[in-house]
VEXDREN-2710 file (C-alpha; in Angstrom, 1 decimal):
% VEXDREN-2710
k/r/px/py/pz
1/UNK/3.8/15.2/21.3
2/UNK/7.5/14.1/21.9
3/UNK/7.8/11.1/24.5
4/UNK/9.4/12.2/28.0
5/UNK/13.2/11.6/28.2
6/UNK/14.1/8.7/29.7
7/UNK/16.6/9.0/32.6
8/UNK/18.8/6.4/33.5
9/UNK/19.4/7.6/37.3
10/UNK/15.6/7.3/37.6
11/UNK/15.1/3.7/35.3
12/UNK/14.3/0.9/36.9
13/UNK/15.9/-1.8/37.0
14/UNK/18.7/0.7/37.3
15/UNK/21.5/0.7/35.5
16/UNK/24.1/-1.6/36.0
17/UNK/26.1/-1.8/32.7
18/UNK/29.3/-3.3/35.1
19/UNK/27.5/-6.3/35.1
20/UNK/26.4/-6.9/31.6
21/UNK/28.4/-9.4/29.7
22/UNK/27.5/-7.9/26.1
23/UNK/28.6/-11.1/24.1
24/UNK/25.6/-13.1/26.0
25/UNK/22.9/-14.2/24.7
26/UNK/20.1/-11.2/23.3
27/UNK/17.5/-12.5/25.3
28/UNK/19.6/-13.2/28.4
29/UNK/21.3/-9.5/26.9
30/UNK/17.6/-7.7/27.1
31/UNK/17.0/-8.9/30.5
32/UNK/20.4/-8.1/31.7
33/UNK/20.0/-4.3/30.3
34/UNK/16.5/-4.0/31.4
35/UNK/14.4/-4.2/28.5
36/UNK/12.8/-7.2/29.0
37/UNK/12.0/-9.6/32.7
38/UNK/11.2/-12.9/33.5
39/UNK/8.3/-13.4/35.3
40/UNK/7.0/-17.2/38.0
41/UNK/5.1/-18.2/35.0
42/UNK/6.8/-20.3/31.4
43/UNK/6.3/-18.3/28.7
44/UNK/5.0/-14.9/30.0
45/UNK/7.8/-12.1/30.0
46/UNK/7.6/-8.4/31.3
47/UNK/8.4/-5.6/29.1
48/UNK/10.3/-3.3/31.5
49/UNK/10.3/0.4/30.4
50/UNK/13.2/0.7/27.9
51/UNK/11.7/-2.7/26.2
52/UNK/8.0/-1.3/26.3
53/UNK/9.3/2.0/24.3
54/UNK/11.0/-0.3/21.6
55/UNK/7.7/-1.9/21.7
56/UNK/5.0/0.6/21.3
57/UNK/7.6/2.3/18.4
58/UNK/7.1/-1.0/16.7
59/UNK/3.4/-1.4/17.0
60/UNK/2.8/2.6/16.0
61/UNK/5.2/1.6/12.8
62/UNK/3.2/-1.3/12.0
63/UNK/0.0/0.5/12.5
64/UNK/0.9/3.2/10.2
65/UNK/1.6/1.1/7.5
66/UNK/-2.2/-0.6/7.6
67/UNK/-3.5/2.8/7.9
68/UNK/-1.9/4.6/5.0
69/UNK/-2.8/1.6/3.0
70/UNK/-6.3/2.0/3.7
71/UNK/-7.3/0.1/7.2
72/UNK/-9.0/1.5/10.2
73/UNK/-7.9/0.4/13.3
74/UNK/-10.0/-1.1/16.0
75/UNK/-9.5/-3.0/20.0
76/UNK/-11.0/-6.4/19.8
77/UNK/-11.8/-7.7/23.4
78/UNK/-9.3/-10.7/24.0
79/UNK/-11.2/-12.4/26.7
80/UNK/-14.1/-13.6/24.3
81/UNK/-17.1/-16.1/25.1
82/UNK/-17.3/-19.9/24.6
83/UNK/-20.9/-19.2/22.5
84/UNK/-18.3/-17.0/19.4
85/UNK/-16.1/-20.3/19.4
86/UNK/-18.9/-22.5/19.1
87/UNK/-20.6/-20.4/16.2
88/UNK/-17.1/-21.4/14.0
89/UNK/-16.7/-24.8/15.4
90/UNK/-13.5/-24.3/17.2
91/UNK/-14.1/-24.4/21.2
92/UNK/-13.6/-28.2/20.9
93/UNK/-10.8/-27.9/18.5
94/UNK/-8.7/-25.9/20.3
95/UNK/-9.8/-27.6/23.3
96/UNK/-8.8/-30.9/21.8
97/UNK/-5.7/-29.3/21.0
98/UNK/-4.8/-27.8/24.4
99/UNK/-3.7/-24.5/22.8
100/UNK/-7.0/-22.9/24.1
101/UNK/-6.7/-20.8/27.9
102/UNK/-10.6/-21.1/29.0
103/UNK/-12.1/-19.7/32.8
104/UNK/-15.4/-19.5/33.8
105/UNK/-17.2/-16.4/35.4
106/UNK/-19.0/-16.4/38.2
107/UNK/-22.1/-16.1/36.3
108/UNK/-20.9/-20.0/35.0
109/UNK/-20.4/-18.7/31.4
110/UNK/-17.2/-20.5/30.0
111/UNK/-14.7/-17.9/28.3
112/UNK/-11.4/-18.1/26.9
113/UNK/-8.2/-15.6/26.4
114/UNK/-8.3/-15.6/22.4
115/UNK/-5.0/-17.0/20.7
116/UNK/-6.4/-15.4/17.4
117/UNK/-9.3/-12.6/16.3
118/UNK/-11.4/-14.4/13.5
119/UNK/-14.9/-15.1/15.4
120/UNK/-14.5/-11.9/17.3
121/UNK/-13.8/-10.1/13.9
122/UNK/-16.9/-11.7/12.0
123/UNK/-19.1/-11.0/14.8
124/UNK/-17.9/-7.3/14.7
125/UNK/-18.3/-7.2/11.3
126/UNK/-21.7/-9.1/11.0
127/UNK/-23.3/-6.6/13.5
128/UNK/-22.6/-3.6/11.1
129/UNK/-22.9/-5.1/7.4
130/UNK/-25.6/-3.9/6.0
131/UNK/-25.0/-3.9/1.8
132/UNK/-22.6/-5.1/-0.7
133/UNK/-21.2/-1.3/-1.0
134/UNK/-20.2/-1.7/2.9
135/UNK/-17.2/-3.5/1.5
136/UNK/-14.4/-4.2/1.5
137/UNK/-14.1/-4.0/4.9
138/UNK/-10.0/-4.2/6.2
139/UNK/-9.2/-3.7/10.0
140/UNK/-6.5/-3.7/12.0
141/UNK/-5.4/-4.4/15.6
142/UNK/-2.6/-4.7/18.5
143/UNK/-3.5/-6.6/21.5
144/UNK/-2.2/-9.7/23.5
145/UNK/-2.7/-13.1/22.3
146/UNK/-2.9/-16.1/24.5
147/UNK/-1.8/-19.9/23.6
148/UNK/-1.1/-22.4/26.4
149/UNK/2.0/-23.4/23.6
150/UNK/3.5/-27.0/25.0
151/UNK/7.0/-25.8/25.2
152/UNK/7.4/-22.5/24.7
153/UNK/10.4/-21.4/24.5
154/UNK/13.2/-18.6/22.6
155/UNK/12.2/-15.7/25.4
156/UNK/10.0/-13.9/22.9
157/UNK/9.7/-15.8/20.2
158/UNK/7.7/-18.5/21.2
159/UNK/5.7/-17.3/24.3
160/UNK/2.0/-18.3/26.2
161/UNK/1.4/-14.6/26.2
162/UNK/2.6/-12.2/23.1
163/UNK/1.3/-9.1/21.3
164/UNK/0.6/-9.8/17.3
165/UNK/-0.1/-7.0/15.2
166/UNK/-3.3/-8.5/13.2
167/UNK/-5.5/-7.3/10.2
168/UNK/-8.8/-9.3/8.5
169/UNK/-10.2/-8.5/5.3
170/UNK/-14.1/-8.8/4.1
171/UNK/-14.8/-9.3/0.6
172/UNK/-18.1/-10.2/-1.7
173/UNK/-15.8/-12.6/-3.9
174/UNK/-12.4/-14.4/-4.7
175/UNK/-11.4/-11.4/-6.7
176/UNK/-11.7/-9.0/-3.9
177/UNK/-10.3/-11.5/-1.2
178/UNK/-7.1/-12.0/-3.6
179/UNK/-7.0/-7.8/-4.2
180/UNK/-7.0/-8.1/-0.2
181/UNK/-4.4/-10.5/-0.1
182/UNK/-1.9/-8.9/-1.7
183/UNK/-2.7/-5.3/0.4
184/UNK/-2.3/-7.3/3.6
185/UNK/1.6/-8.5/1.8
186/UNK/2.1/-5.1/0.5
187/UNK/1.2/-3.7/4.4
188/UNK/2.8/-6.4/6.2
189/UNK/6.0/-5.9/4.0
190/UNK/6.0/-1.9/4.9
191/UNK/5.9/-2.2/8.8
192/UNK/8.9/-4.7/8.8
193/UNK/11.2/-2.7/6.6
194/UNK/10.0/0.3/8.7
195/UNK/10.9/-1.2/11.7
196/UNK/14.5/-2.0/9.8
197/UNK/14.1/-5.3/9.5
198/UNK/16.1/-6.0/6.2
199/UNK/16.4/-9.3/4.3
200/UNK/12.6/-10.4/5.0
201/UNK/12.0/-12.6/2.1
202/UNK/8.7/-14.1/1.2
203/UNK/8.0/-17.7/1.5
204/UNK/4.7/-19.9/0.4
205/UNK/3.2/-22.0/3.5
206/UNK/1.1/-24.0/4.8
207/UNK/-1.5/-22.2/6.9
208/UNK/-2.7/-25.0/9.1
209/UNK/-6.1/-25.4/10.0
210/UNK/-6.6/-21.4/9.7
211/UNK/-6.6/-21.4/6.5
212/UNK/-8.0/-22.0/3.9
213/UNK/-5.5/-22.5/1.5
214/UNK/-1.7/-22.0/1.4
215/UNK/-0.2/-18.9/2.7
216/UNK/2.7/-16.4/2.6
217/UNK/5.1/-16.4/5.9
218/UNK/7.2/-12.9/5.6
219/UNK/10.5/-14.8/7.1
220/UNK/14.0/-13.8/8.2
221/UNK/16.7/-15.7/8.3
222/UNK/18.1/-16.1/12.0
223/UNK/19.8/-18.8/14.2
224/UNK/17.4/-18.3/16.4
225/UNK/14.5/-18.9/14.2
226/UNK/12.5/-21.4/15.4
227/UNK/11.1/-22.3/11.6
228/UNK/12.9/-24.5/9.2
229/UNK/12.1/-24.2/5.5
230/UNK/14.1/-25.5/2.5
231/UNK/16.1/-23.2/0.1
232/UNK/17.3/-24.1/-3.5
233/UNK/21.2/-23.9/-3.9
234/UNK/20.7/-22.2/-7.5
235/UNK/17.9/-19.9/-7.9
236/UNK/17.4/-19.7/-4.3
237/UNK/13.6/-20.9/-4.0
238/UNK/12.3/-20.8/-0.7
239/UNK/9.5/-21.9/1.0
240/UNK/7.4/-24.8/3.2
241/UNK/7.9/-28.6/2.2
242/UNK/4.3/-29.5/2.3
243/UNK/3.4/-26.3/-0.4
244/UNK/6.2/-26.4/-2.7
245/UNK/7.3/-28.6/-5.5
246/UNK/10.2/-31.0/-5.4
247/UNK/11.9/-33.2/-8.0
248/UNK/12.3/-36.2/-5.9
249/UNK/15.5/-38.7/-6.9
250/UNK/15.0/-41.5/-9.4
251/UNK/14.3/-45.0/-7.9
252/UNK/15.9/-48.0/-9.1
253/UNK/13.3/-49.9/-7.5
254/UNK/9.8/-48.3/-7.1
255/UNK/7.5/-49.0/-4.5
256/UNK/3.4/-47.7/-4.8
257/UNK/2.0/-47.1/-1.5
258/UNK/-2.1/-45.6/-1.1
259/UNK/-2.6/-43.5/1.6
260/UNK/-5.7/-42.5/2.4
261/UNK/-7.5/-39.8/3.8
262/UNK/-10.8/-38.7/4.7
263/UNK/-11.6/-35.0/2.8
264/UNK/-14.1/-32.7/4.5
265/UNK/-15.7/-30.3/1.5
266/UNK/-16.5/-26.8/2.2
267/UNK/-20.0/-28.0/2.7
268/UNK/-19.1/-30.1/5.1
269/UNK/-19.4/-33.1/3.5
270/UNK/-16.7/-35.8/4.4
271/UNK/-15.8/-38.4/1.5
272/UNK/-13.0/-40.8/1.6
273/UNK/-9.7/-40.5/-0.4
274/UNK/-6.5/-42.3/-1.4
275/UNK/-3.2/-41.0/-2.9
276/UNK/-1.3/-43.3/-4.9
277/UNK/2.6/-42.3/-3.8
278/UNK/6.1/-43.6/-3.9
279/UNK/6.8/-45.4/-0.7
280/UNK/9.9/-43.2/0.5
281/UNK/8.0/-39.8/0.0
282/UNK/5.3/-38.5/2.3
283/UNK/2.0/-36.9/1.2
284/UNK/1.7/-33.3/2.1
285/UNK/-1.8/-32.6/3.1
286/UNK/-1.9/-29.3/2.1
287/UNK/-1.3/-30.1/-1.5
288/UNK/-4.0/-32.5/-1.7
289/UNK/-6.5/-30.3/-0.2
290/UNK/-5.5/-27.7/-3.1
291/UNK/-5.6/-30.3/-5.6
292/UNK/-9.1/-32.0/-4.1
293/UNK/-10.4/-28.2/-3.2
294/UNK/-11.3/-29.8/0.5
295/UNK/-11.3/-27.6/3.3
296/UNK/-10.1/-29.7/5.9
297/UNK/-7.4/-33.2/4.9
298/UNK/-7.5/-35.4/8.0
299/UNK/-5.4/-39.3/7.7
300/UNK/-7.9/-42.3/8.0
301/UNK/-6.5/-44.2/11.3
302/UNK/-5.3/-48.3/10.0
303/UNK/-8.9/-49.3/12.3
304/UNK/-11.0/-47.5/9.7
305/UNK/-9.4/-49.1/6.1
306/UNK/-11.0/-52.2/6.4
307/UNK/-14.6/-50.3/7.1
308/UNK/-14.0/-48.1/3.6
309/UNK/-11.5/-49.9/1.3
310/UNK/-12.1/-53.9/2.5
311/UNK/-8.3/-54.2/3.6
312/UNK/-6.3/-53.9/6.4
313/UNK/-3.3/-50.9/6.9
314/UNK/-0.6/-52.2/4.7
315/UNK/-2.1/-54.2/1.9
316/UNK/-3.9/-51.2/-0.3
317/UNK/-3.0/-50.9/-3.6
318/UNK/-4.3/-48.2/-6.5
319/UNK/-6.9/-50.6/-7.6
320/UNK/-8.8/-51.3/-4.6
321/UNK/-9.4/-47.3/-4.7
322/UNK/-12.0/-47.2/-7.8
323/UNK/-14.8/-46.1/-5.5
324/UNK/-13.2/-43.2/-4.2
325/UNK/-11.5/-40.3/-5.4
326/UNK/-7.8/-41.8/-6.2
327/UNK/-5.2/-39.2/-6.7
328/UNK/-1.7/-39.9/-8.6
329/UNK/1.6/-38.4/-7.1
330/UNK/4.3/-37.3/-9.7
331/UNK/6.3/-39.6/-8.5
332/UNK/4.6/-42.6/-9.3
333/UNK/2.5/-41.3/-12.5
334/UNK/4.7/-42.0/-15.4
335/UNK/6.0/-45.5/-13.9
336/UNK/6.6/-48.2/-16.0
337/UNK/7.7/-51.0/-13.6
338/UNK/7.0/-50.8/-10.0
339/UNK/6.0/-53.4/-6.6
340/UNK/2.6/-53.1/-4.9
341/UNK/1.5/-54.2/-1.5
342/UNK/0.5/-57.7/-2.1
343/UNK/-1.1/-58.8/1.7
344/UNK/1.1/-61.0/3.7
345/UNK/3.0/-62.7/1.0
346/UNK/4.7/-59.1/0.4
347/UNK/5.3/-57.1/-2.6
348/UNK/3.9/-57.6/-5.9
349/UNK/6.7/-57.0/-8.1
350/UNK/6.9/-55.8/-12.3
351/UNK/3.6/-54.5/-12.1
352/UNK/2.8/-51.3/-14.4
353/UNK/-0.5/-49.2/-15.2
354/UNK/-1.6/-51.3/-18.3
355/UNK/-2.9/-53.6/-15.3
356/UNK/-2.3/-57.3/-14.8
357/UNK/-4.6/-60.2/-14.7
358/UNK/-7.8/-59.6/-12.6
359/UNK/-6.1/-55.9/-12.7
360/UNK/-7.7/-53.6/-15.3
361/UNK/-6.0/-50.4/-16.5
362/UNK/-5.5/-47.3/-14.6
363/UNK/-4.3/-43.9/-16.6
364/UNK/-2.7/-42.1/-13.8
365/UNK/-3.1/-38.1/-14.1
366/UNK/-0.2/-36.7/-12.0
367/UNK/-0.2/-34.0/-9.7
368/UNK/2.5/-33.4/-7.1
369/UNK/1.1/-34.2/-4.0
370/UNK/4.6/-35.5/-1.7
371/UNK/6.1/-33.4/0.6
372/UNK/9.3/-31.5/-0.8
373/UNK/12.5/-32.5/1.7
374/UNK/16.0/-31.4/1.9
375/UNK/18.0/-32.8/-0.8
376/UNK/15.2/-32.9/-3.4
377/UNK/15.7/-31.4/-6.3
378/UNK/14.3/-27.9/-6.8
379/UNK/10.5/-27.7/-8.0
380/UNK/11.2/-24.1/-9.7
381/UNK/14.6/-24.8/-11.8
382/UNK/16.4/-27.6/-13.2
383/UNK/20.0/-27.4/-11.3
384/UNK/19.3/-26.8/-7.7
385/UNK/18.9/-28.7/-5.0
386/UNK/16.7/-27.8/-1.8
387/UNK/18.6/-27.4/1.9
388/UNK/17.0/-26.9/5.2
389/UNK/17.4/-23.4/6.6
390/UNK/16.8/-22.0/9.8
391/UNK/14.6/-18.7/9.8
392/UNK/12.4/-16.6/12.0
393/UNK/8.7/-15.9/10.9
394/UNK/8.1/-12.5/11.8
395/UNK/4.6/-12.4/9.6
396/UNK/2.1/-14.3/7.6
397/UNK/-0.9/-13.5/5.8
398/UNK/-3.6/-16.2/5.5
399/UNK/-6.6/-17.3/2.6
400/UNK/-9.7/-17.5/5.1
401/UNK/-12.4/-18.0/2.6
402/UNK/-15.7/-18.5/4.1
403/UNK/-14.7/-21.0/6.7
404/UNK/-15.9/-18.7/9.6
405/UNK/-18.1/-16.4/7.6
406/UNK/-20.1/-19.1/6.8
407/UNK/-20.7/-21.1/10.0
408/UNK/-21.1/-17.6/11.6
409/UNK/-23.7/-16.3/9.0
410/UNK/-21.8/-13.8/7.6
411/UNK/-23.6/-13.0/4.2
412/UNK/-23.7/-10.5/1.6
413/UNK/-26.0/-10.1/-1.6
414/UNK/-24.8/-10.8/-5.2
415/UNK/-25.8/-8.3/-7.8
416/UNK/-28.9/-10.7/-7.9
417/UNK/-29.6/-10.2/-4.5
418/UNK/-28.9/-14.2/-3.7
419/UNK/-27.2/-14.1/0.0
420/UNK/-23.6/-15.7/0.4
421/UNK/-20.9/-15.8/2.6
422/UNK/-17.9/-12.4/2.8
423/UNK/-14.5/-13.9/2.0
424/UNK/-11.6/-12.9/4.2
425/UNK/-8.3/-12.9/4.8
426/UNK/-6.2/-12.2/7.6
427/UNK/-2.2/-11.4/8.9
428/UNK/-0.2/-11.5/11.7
429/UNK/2.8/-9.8/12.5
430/UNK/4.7/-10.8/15.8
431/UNK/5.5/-7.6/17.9
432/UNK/7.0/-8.7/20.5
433/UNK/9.1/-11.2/18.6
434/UNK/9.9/-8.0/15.8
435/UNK/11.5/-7.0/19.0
436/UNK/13.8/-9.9/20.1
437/UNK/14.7/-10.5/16.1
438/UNK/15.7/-7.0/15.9
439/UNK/17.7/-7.1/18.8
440/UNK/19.9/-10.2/17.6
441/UNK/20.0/-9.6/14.6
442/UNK/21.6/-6.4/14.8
443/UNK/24.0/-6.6/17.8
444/UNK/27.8/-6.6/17.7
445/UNK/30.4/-7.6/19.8
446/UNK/29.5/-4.6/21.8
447/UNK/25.8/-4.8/22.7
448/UNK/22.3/-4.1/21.0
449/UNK/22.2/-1.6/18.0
450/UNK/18.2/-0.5/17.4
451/UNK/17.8/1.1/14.0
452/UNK/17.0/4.8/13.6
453/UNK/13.1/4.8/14.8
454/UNK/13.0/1.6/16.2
455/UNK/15.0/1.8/19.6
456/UNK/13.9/2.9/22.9
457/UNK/15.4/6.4/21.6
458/UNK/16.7/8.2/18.8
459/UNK/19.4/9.6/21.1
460/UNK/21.7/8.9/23.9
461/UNK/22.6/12.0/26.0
462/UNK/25.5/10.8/27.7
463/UNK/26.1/13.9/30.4
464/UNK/29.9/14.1/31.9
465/UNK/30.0/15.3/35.7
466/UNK/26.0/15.2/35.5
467/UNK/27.1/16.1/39.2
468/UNK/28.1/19.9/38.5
469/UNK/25.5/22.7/38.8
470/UNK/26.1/23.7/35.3
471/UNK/26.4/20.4/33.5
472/UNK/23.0/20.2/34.9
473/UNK/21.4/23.5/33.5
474/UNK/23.2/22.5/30.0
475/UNK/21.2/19.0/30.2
476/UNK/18.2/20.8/30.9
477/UNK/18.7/23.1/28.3
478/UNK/19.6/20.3/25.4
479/UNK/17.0/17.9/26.4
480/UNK/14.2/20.9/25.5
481/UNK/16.3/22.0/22.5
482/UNK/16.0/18.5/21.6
483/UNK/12.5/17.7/22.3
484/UNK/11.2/21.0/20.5
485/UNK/12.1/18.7/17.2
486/UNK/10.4/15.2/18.6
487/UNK/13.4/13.6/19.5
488/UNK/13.3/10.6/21.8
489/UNK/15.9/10.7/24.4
490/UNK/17.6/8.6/27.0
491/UNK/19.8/11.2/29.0
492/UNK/22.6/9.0/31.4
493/UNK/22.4/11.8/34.0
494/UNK/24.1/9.3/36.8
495/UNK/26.9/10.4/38.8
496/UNK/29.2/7.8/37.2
497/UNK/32.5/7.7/34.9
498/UNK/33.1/8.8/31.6
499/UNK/34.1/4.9/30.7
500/UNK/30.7/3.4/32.7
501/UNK/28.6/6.0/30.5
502/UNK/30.4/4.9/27.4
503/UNK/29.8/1.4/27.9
504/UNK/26.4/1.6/28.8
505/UNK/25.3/3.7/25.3
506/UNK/27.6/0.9/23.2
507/UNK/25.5/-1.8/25.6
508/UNK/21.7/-0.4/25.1
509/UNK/22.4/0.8/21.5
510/UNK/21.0/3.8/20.6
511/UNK/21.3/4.7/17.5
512/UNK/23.2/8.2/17.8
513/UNK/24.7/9.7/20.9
514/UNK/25.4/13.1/22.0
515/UNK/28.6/13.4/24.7
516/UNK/28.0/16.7/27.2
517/UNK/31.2/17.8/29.1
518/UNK/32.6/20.2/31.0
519/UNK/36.1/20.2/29.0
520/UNK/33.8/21.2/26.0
521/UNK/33.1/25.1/25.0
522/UNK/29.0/25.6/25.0
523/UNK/27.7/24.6/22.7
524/UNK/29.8/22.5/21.4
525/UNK/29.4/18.8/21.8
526/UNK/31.0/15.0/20.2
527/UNK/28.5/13.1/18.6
528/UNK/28.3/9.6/17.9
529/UNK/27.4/7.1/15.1
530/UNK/26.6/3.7/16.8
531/UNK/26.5/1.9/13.7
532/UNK/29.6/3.5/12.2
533/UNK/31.5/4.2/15.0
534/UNK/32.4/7.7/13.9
535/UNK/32.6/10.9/15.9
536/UNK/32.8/14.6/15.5
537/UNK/32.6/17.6/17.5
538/UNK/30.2/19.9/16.9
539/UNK/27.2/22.5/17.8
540/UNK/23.8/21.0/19.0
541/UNK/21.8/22.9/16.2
542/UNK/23.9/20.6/13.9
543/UNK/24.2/17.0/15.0
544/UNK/22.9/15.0/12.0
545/UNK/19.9/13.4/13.5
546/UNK/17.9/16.8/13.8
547/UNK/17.5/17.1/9.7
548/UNK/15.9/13.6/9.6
549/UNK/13.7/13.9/12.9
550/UNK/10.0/14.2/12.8
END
């Protein structure tokens, strides 16, 4: 069933194109048009009724391109008890954090508005699974998150209150959760280039606490991105600086600093940690936890060296690490002369790994553990160099593992009926931001420009004397024409000027336009190309957009 036509005499805000500066800036440029408001609170925006159509276009795209894969869809609840969070550990975490929104019922049971769906998704899940043939299981869902963000800021990109566009995978191994994986890519990577987002790229990241390993952010490269990532200036390598390699810059005069860590193993077992790296990088704790296999990498505070290693902050070196696990960056691994940390007196110069007297030999394995930074050279070729890039995230697709199956007793059977945590995986594709992104990135000097079945309509009726009795029974007559083939409209019916009209459909951007007027023979009428510009006059039963409409 087609939507009902938008009428600009009956929109509010109403139309006041007069006042619309279209060089401003697209969020100032949605709220000036309508699409979007401002509301008393930092971070929590209205989607006024030409904004919510471009938004329910782009969730029913999205969801179509989970569903055709395979998904079901579902509506997780989004205000969700304290008891879920504690079941995965993460009501004092996020508390900790301050990203969590909590209230209380009257009742006294504590409650928060859910920034993410994993607990309430593995509790959904657990209440149904029944055998190992139940899966794979792979849901999806649209509905509001809430994060008390610090400083949000962007309009829609970085908002307390936004709508994502989810999906979680269950799985009985690795194999399945990595055959998940790359359907939740395959998915994610459908929706955006239906909702003509063009140029999304693919970039390796770090997931954050979420995850359990790095991820994939599907990115776009925007001035108003709010992510930086670095870019090779050869082969065009892109990603995150704590998951991808870098060649860092020889050093005329090395310097071996230990940092150490404190590694939590999926068990939950916590052993200490040091990484032996040169003193101008920075370890990436992402890469260690891939190269240790530790599900959570958390910095031992300068108070707690002495209690593990027998030194204070400042004086470790490699060989006061033998009774913990001692990791090697690249950097320093293949070193024949280098300083150490040598306590108050300073550095220890001309050391090397052969050892030294009272020093026994080390043989340093090297894995690339620093952080990659702009001006490194590339990790993937031999010529490039990496730069910092600005660029929006409009996706990402996470490696859960069994960090919340497990807590939350999740299990399924192996083939020899032994019980053991589902494996999932999860994505994320900002709606409301697809919708801000879309609108800047596309604009022109004159206004928005949607792409075909992504804008608040397919067409623009713009109606010339809407005043006259039978401009009005033409409209009438062209709108159900139209509708009968499931075009969206927006008819400019106002009693306004041919020039106001015009300005308007450039401002708002429909795609296509359709100019009714009186000077015109029925049924005749000049259609517009918003992209291209281009216009010819011609019957109804013939404007362009009716071969492609569905």
């Amino acid at each position: 069933m087609p939507d009902t036509p938008l009428y600009a005499s009956q929109l509010w805000p109403p139309v006041r194109p007069r006042a619309v500066n279209p060089t401003l800036p697209t969020m100032n440029l949605l709220e000036a048009l309508g699409f979007v408001g401002r509301t008393a609170a930092t971070g929590v925006h209205t989607l006024l009724p030409l904004g919510l159509r471009v938004h329910d276009r782009l969730s029913r795209i999205a969801r179509d391109a989970f569903e055709e894969r395979g998904a079901n869809t579902v509506a997780f609840p989004t205000l969700q008890s304290r008891t879920l969070w504690e079941e995965s550990g993460r009501w004092e975490v996020y508390q900790a954090e301050g990203t969590l929104m909590t209230t209380r019922s009257r009742s006294g049971e504590d409650m928060c508005l859910a920034p993410t769906s994993e607990e309430i998704a593995v509790a959904t899940v657990r209440e149904h699974l029944r055998s190992r043939r139940d899966l794979p299981v792979r849901l999806y869902l649209s509905t509001a998150k809430f994060r008390d963000e610090l400083s949000p800021r962007g309009g829609l990109m970085r908002g307390r209150e936004f709508v994502m566009g989810d999906a979680y995978t269950f799985d009985a191994g690795v194999e399945g959760m990595r055959a998940s994986i790359d359907f939740l890519n395959d998915a994610c990577r459908a929706a955006l280039l239906g909702m003509g987002l063009t140029g999304v790229f693919q970039a390796t990241a770090d997931g954050g606490s979420i995850a359990a390993g790095p991820s994939t952010e599907h990115l776009v490269l925007g001035d108003i991105g709010q992510s930086s990532i670095l870019a090779c200036d050869h082969c065009g390598h892109r990603g995150d600086g704590a998951v991808i390699a870098g060649r860092p810059a020889a050093h005329n005069d090395p310097v071996v600093n230990v940092i150490a860590f404190a590694l939590t193993r999926p068990d939950g077992y916590v052993v200490p940690a040091a990484v032996a790296i040169r003193s101008d990088l920075h370890v990436s704790p992402r890469k260690v936890a891939a190269a240790s296999g530790a599900a959570r990498v958390d910095l031992l505070q300068p108070d707690e060296l002495p209690g593990v290693f027998g030194k204070q902050a400042g004086t470790l070196t490699p060989w006061d690490c033998s009774h913990v696990e001692l990791y090697f960056d690249t950097s320093v691994a293949h070193l024949d002369d280098f300083s150490i940390s040598d306590g108050a007196d300073g550095l220890r110069p001309h050391m090397s790994w052969a050892g030294a007297p009272g020093l026994p030999p080390l043989k340093p394995d090297g894995t690339v553990l620093h952080r990659a930074t702009e001006g490194m050279g590339c990790g993937r070729c031999d010529d490039g160099r990496y730069h910092t890039v600005r660029a929006i995230e409009v996706a990402h697709v996470f490696e859960l593992g069994t960090q919340y199956s497990a807590p939350m007793g999740l299990t399924v059977p192996d083939p020899e009926g032994n019980r053991g945590p589902a494996y999932m995986a999860c994505s994320g594709i900002g709606i409301t931001r697809c919708l801000q992104t879309l609108a800047d990135l596309n604009r022109d000097h004159h206004g928005l420009r949607w792409k075909p079945g992504c804008g608040p309509a397919d067409l623009h009726l713009v109606v010339l004397r809407a005043d006259l009795p039978e401009m009005r029974e033409r409209t009438d007559l062209i709108v159900r024409q139209l509708g009968q083939h499931g075009i969206r409209l927006l008819v400019d019916d106002r009693p306004e000027t041919a020039g106001e009209k015009f300005a308007y459909a450039r401002l708002v951007g429909v795609p296509h336009a359709v100019v009714l007027s009186p000077q015109q023979a029925d049924p005749t009428v000049e259609f517009i190309d918003r992209w291209s510009s281009r216009h010819a006059s011609m019957p109804v039963s013939q404007i362009p957009i009716l071969s492609s409409a569905h």
